[in-house]
Backbone as XML, in Angstrom:
<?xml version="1.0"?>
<chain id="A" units="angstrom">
  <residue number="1" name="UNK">
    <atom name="N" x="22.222" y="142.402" z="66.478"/>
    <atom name="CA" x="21.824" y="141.651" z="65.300"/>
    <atom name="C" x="21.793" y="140.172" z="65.674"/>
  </residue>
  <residue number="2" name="UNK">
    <atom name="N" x="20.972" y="139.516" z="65.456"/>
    <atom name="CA" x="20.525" y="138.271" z="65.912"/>
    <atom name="C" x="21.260" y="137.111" z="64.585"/>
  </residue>
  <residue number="3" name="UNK">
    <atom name="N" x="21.054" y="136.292" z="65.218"/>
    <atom name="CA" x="21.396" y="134.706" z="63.911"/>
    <atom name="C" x="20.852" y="134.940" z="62.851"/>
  </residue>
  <residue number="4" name="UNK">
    <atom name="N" x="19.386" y="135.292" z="62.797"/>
    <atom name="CA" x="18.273" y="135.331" z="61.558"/>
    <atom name="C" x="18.763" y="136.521" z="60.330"/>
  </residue>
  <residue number="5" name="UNK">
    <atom name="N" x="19.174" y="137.509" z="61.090"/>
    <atom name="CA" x="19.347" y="138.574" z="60.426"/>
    <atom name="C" x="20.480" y="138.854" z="59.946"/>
  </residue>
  <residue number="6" name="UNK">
    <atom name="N" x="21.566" y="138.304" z="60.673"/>
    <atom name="CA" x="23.013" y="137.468" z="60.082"/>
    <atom name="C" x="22.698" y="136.594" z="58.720"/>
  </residue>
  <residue number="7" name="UNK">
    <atom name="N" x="21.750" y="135.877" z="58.785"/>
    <atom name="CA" x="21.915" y="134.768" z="57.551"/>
    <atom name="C" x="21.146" y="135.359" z="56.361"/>
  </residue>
  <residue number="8" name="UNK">
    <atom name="N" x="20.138" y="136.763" z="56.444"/>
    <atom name="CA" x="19.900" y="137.054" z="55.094"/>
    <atom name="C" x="20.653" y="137.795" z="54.501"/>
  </residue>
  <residue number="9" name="UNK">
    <atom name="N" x="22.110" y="138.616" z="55.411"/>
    <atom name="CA" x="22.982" y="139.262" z="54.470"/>
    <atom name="C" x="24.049" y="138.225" z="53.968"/>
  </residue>
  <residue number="10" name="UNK">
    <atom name="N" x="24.086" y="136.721" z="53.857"/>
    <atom name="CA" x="24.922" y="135.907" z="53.437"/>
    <atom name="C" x="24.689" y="135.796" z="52.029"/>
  </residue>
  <residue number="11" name="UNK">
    <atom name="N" x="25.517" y="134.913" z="51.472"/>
    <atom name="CA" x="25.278" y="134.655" z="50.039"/>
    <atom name="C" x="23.927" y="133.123" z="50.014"/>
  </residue>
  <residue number="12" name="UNK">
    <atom name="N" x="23.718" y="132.938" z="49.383"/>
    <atom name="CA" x="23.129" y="132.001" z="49.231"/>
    <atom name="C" x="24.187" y="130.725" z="49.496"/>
  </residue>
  <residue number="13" name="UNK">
    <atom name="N" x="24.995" y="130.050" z="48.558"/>
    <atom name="CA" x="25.629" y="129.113" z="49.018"/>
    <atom name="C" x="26.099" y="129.156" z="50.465"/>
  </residue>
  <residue number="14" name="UNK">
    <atom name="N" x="26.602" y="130.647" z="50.850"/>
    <atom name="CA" x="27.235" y="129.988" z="52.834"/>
    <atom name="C" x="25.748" y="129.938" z="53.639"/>
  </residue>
  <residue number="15" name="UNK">
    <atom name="N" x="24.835" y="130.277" z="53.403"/>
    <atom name="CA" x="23.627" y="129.880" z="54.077"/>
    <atom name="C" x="23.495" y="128.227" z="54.372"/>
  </residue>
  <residue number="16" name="UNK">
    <atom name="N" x="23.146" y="127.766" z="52.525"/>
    <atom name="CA" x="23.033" y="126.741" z="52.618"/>
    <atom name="C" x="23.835" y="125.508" z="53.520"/>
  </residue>
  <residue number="17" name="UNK">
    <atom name="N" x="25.630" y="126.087" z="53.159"/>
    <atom name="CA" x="26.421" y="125.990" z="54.066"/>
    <atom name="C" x="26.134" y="125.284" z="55.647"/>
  </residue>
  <residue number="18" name="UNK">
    <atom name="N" x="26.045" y="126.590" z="56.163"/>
    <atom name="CA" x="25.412" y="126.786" z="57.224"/>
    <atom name="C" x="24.357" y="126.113" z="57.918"/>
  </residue>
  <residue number="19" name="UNK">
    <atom name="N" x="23.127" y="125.504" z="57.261"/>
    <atom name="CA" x="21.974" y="124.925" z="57.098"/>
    <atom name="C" x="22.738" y="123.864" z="57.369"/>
  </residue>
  <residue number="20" name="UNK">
    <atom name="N" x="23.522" y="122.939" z="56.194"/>
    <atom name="CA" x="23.731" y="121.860" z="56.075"/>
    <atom name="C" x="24.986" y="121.393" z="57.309"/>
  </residue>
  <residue number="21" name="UNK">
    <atom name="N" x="25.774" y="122.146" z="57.817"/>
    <atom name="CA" x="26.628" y="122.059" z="58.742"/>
    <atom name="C" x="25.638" y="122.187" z="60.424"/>
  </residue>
  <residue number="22" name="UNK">
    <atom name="N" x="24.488" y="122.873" z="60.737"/>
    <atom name="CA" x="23.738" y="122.456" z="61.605"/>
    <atom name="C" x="22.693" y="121.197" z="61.808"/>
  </residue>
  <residue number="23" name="UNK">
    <atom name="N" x="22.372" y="120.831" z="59.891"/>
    <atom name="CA" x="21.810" y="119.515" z="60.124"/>
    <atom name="C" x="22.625" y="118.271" z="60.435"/>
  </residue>
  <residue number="24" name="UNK">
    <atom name="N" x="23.804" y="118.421" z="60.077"/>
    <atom name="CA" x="25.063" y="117.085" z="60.431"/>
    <atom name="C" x="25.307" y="117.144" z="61.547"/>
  </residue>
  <residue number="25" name="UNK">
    <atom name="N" x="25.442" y="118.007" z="62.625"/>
    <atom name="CA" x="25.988" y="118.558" z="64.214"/>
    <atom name="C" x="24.550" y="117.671" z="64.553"/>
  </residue>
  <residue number="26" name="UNK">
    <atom name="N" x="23.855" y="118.001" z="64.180"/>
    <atom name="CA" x="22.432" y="117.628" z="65.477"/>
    <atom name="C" x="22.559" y="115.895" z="64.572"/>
  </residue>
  <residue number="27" name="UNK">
    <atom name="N" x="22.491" y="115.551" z="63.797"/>
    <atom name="CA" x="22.538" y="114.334" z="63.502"/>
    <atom name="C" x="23.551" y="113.302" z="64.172"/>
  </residue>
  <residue number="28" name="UNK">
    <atom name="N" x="24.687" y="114.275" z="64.311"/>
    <atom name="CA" x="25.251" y="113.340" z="65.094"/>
    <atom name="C" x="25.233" y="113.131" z="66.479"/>
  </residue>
  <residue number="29" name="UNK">
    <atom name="N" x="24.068" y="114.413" z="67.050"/>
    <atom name="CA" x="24.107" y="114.750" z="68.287"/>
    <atom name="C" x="22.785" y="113.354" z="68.299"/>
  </residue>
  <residue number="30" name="UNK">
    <atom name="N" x="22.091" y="113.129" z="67.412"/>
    <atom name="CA" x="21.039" y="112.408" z="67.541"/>
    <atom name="C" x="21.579" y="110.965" z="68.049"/>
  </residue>
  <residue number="31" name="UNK">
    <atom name="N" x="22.884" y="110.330" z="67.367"/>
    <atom name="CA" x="23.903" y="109.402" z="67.021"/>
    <atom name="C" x="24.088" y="109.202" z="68.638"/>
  </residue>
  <residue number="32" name="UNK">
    <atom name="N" x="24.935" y="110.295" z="69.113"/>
    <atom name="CA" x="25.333" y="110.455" z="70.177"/>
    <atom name="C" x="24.334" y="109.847" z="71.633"/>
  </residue>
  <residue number="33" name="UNK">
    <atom name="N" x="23.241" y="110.341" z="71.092"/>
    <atom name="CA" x="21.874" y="110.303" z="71.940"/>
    <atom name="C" x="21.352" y="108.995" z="71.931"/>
  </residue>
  <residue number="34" name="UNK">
    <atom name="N" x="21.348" y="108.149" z="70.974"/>
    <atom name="CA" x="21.156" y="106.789" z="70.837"/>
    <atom name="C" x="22.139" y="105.821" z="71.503"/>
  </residue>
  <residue number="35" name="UNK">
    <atom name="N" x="23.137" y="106.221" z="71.366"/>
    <atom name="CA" x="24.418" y="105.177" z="71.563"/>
    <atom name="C" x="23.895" y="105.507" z="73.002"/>
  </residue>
  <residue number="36" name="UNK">
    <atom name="N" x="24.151" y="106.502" z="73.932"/>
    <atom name="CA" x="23.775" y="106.935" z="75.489"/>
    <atom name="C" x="22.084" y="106.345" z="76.017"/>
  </residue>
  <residue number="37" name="UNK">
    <atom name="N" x="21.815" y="106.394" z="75.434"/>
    <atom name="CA" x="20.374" y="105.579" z="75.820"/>
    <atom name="C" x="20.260" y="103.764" z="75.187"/>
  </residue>
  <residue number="38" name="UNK">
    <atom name="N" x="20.903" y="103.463" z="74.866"/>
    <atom name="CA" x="21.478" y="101.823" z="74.537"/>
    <atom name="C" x="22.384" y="101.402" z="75.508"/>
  </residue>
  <residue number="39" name="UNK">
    <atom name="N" x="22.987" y="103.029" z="75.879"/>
    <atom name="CA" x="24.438" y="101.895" z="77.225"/>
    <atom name="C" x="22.945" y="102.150" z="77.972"/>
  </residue>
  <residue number="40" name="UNK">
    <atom name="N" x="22.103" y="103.244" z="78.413"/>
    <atom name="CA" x="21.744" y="103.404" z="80.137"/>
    <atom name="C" x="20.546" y="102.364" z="80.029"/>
  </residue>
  <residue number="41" name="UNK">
    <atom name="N" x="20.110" y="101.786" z="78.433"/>
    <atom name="CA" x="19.574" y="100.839" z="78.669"/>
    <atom name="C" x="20.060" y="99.207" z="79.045"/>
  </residue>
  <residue number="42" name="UNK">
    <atom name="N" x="20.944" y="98.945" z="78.422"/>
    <atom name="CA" x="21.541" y="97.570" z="78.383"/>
    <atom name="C" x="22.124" y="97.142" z="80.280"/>
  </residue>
  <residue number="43" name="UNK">
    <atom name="N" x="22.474" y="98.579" z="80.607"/>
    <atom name="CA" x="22.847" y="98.721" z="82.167"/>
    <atom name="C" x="21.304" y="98.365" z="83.153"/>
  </residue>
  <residue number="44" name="UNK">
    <atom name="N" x="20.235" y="98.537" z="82.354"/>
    <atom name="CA" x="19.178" y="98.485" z="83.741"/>
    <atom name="C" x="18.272" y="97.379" z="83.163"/>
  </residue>
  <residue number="45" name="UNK">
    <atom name="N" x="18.494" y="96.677" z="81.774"/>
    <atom name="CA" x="17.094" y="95.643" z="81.772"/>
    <atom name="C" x="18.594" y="94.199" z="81.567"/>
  </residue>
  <residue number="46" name="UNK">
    <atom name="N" x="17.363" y="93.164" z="81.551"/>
    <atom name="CA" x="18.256" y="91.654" z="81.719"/>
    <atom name="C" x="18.605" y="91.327" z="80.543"/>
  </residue>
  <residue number="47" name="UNK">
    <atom name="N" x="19.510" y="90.588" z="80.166"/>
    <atom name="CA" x="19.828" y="89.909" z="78.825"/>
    <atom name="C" x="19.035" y="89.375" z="78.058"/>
  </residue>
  <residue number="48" name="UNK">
    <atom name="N" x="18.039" y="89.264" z="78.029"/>
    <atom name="CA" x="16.946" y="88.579" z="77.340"/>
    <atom name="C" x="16.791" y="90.101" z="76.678"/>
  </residue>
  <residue number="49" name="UNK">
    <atom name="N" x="15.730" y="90.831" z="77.486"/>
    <atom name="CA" x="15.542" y="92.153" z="76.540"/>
    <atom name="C" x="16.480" y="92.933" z="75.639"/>
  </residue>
  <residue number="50" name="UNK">
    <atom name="N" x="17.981" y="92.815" z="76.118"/>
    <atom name="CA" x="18.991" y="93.364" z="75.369"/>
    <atom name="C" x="19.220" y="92.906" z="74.005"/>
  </residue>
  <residue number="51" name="UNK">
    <atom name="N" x="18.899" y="91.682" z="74.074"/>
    <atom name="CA" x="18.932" y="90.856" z="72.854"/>
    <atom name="C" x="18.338" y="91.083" z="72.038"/>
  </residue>
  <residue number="52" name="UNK">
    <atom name="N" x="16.718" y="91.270" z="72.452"/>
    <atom name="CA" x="15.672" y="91.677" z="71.237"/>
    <atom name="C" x="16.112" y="93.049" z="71.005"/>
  </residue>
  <residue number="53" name="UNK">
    <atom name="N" x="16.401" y="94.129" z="71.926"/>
    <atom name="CA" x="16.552" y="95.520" z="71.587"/>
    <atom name="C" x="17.233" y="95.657" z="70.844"/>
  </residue>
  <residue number="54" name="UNK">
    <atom name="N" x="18.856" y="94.848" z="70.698"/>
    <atom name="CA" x="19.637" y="94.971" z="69.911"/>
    <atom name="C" x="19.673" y="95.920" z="68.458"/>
  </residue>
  <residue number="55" name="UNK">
    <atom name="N" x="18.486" y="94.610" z="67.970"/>
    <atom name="CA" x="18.853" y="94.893" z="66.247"/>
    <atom name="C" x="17.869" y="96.291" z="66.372"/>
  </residue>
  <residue number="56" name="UNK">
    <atom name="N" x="17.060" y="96.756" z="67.076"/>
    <atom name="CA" x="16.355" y="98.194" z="67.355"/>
    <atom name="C" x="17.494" y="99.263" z="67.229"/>
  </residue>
  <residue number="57" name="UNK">
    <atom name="N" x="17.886" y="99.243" z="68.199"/>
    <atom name="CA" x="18.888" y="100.219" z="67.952"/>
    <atom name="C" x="20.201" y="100.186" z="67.165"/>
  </residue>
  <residue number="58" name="UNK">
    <atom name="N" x="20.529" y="98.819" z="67.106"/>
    <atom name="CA" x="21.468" y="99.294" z="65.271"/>
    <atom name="C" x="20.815" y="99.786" z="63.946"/>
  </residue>
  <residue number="59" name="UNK">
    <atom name="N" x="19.736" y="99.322" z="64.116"/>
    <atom name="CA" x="18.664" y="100.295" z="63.091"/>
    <atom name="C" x="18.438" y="101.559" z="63.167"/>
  </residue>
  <residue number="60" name="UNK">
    <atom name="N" x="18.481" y="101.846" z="64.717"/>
    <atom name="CA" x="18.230" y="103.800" z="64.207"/>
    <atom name="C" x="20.181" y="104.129" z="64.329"/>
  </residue>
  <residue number="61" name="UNK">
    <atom name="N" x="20.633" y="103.185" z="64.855"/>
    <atom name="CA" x="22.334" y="104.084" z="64.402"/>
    <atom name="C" x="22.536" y="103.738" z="62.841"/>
  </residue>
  <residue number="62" name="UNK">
    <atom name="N" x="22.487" y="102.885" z="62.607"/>
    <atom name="CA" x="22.551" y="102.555" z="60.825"/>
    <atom name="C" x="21.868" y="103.951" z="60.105"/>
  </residue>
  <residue number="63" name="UNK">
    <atom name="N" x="20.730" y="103.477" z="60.515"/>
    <atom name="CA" x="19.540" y="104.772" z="60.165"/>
    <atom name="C" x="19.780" y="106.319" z="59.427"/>
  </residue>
  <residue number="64" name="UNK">
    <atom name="N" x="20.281" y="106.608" z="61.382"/>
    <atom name="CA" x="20.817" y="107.959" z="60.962"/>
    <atom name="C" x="22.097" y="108.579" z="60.215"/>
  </residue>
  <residue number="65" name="UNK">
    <atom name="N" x="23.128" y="107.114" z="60.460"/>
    <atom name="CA" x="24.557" y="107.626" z="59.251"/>
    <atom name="C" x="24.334" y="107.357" z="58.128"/>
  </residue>
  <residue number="66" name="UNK">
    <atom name="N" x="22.880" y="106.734" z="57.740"/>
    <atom name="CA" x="22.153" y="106.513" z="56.562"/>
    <atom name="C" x="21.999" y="108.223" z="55.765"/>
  </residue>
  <residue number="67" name="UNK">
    <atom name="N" x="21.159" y="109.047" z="56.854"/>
    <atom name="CA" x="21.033" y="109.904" z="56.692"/>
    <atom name="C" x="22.306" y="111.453" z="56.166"/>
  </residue>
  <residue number="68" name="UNK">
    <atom name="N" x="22.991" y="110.949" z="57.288"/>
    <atom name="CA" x="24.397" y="111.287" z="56.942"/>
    <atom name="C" x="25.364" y="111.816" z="55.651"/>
  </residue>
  <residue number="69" name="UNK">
    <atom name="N" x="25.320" y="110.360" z="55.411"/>
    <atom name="CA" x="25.658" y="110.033" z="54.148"/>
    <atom name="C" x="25.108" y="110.875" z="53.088"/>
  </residue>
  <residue number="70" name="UNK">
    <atom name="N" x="23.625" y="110.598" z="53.027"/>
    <atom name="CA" x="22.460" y="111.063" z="52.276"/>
    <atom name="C" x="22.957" y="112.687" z="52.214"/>
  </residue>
  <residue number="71" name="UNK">
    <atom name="N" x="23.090" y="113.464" z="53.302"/>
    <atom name="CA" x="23.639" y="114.795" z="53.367"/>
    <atom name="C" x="24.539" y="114.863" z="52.840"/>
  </residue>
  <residue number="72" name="UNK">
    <atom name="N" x="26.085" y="114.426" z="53.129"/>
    <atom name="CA" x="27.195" y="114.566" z="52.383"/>
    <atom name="C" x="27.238" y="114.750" z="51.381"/>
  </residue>
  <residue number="73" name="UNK">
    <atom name="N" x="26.868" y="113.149" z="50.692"/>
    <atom name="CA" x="26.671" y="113.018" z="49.081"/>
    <atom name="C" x="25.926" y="114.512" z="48.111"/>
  </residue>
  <residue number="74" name="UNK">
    <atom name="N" x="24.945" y="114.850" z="48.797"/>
    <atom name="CA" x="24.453" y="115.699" z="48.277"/>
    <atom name="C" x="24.779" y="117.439" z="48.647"/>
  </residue>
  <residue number="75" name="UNK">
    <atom name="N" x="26.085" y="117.875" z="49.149"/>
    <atom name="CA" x="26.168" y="118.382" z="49.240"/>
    <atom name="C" x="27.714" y="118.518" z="48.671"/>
  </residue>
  <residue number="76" name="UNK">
    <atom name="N" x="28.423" y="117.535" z="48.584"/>
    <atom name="CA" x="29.747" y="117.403" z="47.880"/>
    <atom name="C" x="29.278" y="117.036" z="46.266"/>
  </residue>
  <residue number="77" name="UNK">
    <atom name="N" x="28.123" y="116.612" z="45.902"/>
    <atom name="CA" x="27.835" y="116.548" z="44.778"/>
    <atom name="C" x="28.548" y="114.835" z="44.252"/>
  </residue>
  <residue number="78" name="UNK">
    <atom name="N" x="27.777" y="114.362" z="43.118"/>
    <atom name="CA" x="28.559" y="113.106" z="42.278"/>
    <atom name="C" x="29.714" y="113.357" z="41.920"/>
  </residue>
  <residue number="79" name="UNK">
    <atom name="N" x="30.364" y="114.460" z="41.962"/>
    <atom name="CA" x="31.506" y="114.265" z="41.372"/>
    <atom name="C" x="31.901" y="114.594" z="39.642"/>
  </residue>
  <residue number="80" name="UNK">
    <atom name="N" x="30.499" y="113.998" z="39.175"/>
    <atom name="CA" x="30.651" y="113.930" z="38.028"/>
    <atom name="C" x="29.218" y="114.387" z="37.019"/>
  </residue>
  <residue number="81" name="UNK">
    <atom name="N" x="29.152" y="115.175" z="36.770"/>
    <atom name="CA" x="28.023" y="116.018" z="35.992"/>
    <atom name="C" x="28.523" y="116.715" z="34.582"/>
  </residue>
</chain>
């Protein structure tokens, strides 16, 4: 029995679950992936370019815990309904 066929005997909520716990893993794997390509960049170009790149890549790390967030919130709910 494969992954696929695992997740249609679930309930609906642990699917979603599920869904939402593989989109946060790769998001942060994305996180992960940025920060590692900012060090192997800052290591091979001169200070001048690092400078402009800078605010580039605090934008896609901002970005994606933007996204983050965006998941959480909506999956822990307001709180208040």
């Amino acid at each position: 029995m494969d992954e696929s066929e695992e997740d249609t005997n679930l309930s609906e909520s642990v699917r979603i679950s599920n869904n939402a716990r593989r989109i946060l893993l790769g998001l942060f794997a994305l996180i992960g992936f940025i920060i590692l390509v900012f060090a192997v960049f800052t290591a091979s170009v001169g200070v001048e370019l690092v400078q402009v790149a800078n605010s580039v890549f605090i934008a896609a790390i901002v970005g994606a815990f933007t996204l983050v967030g965006v998941i959480v919130y909506q999956i822990r709910g307001s709180g208040k309904q």
